[in-house]
C-alpha positions in Angstrom: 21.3 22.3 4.7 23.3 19.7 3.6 26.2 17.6 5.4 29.0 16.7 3.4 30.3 13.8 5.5 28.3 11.1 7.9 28.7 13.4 11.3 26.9 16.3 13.4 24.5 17.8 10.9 22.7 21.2 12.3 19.1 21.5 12.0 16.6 23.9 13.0 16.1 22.3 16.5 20.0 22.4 17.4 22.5 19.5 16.3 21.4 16.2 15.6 23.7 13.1 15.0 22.8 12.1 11.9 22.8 7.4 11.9 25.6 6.1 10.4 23.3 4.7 7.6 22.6 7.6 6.3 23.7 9.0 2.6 24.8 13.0 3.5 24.4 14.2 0.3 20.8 14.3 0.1 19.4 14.8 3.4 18.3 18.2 2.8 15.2 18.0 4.6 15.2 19.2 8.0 14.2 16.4 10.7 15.3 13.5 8.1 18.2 12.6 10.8 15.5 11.9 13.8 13.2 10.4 11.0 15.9 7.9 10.3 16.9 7.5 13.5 13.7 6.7 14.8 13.1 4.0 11.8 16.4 2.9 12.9 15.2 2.3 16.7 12.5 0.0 15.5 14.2 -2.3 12.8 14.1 0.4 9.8 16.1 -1.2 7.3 15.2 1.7 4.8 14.1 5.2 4.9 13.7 7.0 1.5 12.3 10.7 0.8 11.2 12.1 -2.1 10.5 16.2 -2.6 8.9 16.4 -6.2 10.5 13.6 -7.1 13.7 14.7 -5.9 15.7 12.5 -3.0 15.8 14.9 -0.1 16.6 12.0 2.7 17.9 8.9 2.3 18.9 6.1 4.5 21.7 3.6 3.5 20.2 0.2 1.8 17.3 1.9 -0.4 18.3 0.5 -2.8 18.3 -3.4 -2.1 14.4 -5.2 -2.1 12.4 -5.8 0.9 9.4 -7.5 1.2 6.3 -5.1 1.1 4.1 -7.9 2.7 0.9 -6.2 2.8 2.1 -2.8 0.8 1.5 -5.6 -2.5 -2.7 -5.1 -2.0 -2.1 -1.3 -2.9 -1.0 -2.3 -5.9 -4.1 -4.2 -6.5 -6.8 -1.1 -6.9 -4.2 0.3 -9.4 -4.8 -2.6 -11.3 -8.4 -2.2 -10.8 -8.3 1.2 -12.3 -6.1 0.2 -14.8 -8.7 -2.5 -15.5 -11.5 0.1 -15.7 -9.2 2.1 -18.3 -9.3 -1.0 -20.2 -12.9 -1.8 -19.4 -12.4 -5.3 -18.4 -14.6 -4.3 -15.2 -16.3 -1.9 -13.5 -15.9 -1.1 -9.8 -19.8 -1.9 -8.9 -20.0 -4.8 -11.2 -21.4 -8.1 -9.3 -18.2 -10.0 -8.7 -21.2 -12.8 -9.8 -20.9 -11.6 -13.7 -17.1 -13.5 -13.6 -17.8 -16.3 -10.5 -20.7 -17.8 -11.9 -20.6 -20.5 -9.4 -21.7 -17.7 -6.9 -25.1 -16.7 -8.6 -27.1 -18.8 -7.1 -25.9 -17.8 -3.7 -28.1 -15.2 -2.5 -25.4 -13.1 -0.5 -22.6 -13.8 -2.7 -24.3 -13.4 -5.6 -24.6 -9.2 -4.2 -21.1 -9.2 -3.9 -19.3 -6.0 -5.9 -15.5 -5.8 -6.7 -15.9 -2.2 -5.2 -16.8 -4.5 -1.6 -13.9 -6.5 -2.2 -11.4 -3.8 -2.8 -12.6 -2.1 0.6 -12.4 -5.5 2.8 -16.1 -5.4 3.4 -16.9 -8.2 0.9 -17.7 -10.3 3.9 -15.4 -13.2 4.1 -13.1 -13.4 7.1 -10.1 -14.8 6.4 -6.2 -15.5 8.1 -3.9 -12.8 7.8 -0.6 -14.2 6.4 -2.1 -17.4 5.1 -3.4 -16.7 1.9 -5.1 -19.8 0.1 -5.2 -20.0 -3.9 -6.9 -17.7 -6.3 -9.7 -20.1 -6.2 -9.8 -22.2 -2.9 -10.2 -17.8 -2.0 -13.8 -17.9 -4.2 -15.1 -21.1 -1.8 -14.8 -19.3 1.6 -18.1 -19.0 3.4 -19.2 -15.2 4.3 -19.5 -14.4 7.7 -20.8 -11.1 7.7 -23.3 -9.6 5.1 -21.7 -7.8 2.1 -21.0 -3.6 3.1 -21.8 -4.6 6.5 -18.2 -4.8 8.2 -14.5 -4.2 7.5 -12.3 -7.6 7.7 -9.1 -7.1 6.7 -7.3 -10.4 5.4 -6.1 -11.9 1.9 -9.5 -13.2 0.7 -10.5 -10.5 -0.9 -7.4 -9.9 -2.8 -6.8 -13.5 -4.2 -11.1 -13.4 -5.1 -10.1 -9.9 -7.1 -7.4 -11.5 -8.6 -9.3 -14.9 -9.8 -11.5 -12.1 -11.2 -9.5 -10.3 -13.2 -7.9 -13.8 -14.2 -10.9 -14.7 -15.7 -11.5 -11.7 -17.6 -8.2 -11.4 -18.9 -8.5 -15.0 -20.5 -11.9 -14.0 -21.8 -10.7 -10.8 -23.5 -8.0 -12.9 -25.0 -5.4 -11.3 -23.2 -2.0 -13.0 -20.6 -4.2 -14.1 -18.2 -1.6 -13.8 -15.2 -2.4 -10.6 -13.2 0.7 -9.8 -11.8 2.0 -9.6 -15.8 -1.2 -7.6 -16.2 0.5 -5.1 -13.6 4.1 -5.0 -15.1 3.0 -4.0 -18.6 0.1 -1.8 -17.4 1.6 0.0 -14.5 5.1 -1.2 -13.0 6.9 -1.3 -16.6 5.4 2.2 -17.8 7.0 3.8 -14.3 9.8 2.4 -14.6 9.5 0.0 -11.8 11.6 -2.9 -11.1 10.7 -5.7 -9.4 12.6 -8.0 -8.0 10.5 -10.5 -6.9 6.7 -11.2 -7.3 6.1 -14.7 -4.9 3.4 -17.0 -6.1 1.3 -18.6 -4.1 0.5 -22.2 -4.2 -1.7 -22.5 -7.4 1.0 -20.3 -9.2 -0.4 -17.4 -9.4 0.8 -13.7 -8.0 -0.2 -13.3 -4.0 -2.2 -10.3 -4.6 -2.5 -9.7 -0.8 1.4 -10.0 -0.1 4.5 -11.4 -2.0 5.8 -8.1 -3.8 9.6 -7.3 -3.0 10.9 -4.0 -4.2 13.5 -1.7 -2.8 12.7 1.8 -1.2 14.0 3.1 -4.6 11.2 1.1 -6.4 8.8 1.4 -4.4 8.9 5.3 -4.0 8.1 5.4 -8.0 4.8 3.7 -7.2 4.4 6.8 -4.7 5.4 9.3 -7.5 2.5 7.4 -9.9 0.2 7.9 -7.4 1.2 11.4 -6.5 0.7 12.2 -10.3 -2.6 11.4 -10.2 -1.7 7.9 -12.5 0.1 9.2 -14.5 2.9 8.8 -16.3 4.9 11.6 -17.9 1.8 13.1 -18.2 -0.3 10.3 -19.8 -3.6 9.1 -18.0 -2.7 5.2 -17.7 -5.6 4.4 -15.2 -9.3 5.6 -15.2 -9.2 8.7 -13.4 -12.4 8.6 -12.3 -11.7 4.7 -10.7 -8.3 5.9 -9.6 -9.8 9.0 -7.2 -12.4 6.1 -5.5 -9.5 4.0 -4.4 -9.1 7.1 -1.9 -12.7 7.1 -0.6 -13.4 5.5 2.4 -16.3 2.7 3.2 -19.1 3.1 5.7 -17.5 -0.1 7.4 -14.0 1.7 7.6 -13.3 5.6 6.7 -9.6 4.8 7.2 -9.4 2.3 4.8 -10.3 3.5 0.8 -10.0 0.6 -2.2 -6.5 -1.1 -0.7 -5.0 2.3 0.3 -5.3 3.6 4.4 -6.5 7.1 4.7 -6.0 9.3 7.7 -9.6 9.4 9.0 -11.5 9.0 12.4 -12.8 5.4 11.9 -15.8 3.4 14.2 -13.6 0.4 13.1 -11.9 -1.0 16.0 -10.4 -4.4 14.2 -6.8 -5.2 14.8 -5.4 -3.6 11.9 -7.0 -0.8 12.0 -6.0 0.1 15.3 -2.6 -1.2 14.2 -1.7 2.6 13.1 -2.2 6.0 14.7 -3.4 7.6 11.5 -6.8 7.4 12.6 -6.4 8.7 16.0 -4.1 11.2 14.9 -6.2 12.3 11.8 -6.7 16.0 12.2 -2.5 16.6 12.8 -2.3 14.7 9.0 -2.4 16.2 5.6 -6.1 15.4 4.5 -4.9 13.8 1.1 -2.4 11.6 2.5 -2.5 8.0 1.0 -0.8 5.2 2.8 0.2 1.9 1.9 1.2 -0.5 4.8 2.9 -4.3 5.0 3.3 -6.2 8.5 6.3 -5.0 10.3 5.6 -1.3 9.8 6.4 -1.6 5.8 5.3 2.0 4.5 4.6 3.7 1.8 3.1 7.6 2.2 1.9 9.8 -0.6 1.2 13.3 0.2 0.3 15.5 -2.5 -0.2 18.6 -1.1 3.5 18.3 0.2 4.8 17.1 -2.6 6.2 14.3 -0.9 6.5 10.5 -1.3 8.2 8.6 1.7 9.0 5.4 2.1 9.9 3.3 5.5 11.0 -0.5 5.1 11.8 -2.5 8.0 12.8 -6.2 9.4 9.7 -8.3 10.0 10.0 -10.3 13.5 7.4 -13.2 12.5 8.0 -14.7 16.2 6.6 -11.6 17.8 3.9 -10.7 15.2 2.9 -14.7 16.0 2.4 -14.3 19.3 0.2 -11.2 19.0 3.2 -8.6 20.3 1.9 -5.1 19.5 4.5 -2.8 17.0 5.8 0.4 18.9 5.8 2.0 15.4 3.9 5.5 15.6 3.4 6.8 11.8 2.2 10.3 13.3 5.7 10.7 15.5 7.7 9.4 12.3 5.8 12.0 10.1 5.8 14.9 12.6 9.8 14.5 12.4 9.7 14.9 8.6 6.9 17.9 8.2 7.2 19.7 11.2 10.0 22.3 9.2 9.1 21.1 5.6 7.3 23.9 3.5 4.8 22.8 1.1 
């Protein structure tokens, strides 16, 4: 059913005022009024809903960039299995083969990319203050390698000094975030519009990425083909399926992508979301990426369906520890509750 003007739209639970920021002409999809209405209610700035590709909700604004804050470190394990593709790197490679200066440390020397890529590489470091590709390699451990989940930007910037290194060495840009464009963002036709540096210069690979709902949704479609684009195998399949795996530390949380899974992990972030809790009311092979302020992207495959939800980002509250209201299992019950796979 489809409204031809902003206004009373009828949907299978009786009328439902659809926002005034939503685009009539393609909200098709039963529940997409309450979906954007509840996005609305808790700073959405964007919602955007693709049905095999095809817009079947959509907000107003999805087409201007928003910060994805955290939804950039997704990104990074396609880069990953882009890099295996390339074989620049293995996933269970010592992260010690490229930082030399860590071999004759006897814990970080047992480091593998595959522990950084799950945050349980052991370094604890501050969420939102991400220090340079390098300063990132000098952090002490404070937790054996695969023992514990701690989520934060070390990791990230450590992968991404990594994969600086053996860029150079092969010969190649050395700057991973062009790495990404030509390997992944330029072959799906993805626009950036911004891609902030961090002090040393270099891409944030934790955070920094600004793309609009429109953009980002074709990083959903990527994923939802399996890494592929129009057909062609860009990533190592076999590398690509891992990033959806789970750790011991952390079920919920694969190689920089959240999965909906019962989880002993009881950090901060983790219990930011209700995907965990609310597992067994999820499709199994949902994928999720997620930025501070409730920044979303969800893949789900067996539906079909990439969704995106962008919102503002209250740094005063998130400063002084105020918990989000944001339920990703109520926002997602809206949208599937009438949608047939």
């Amino acid at each position: 059913m489809i409204a031809k003007s902003l206004g009373i739209v009828a949907l299978l639970a009786g009328a439902v005022l659809l926002p005034s920021s939503a685009r009539a002409s393609e909200n098709g999809l039963p529940g997409c009024a309450a979906a954007i209405a509840y996005s609305d209610a808790n700073k959405g700035v964007a919602v955007l809903v693709l049905d095999k590709g095809k817009p079947v909700c959509r907000s107003a604004d999805t087409d201007k960039p928003h910060e994805l804050w955290s939804g950039t470190k997704s990104l990074v394990g396609l880069m990953a299995a882009a890099a295996v593709q390339d074989k620049l790197l293995t996933l269970d490679e010592r992260a010690a083969d490229t930082l030399t200066e860590w071999q004759r440390d006897p814990q970080k020397s047992a480091i593998t990319i595959r522990q950084l890529l799950s945050m349980t590489s052991g370094q604890a470091s501050a969420i939102g203050r991400p220090l340079g590709y390098a300063e990132s390699t000098k952090l002490p451990l404070t937790a054996a390698p695969g023992a514990t989940f701690q989520y934060g930007p070390a990791p990230m910037q450590i992968f991404g000094e990594i994969l600086r290194r053996k860029l150079e060495a092969a010969g190649q840009d050395a700057n991973p975030g062009r790495y990404a464009e030509r390997r992944i963002l330029t072959p799906a036709g993805i626009k950036v519009d911004e891609w902030r540096n961090g002090a040393d210069g270099l891409p944030l690979m934790p955070q920094g990425m600004v793309l609009a709902a429109d953009e980002w949704a074709k990083l959903g479609e990527f994923v939802r083909a399996g890494g592929k684009v129009s057909g062609k195998q860009i990533v190592d399949p076999e590398a690509f399926a891992q990033l959806f795996e789970g750790s011991k530390a952390n079920a919920a949380y694969g190689l920089t992508w959240w999965l909906p899974r019962p989880t002993t992990a009881r950090d901060m972030v983790t219990r930011s979301t209700d995907i965990t809790e609310k597992a067994a009311d999820l499709p199994a092979d949902m994928v999720v990426a997620a930025g501070a302020g409730d920044q979303r992207l969800y893949v789900i495959p067996s539906r079909r369906l990439t969704i995106v939800r962008q919102a503002k980002l209250d740094l005063v509250a998130l400063s002084a520890g105020a918990r989000s209201t944001w339920s990703d299992a109520h926002f997602l019950s809206l949208l599937l509750a009438h949608h047939t796979p």
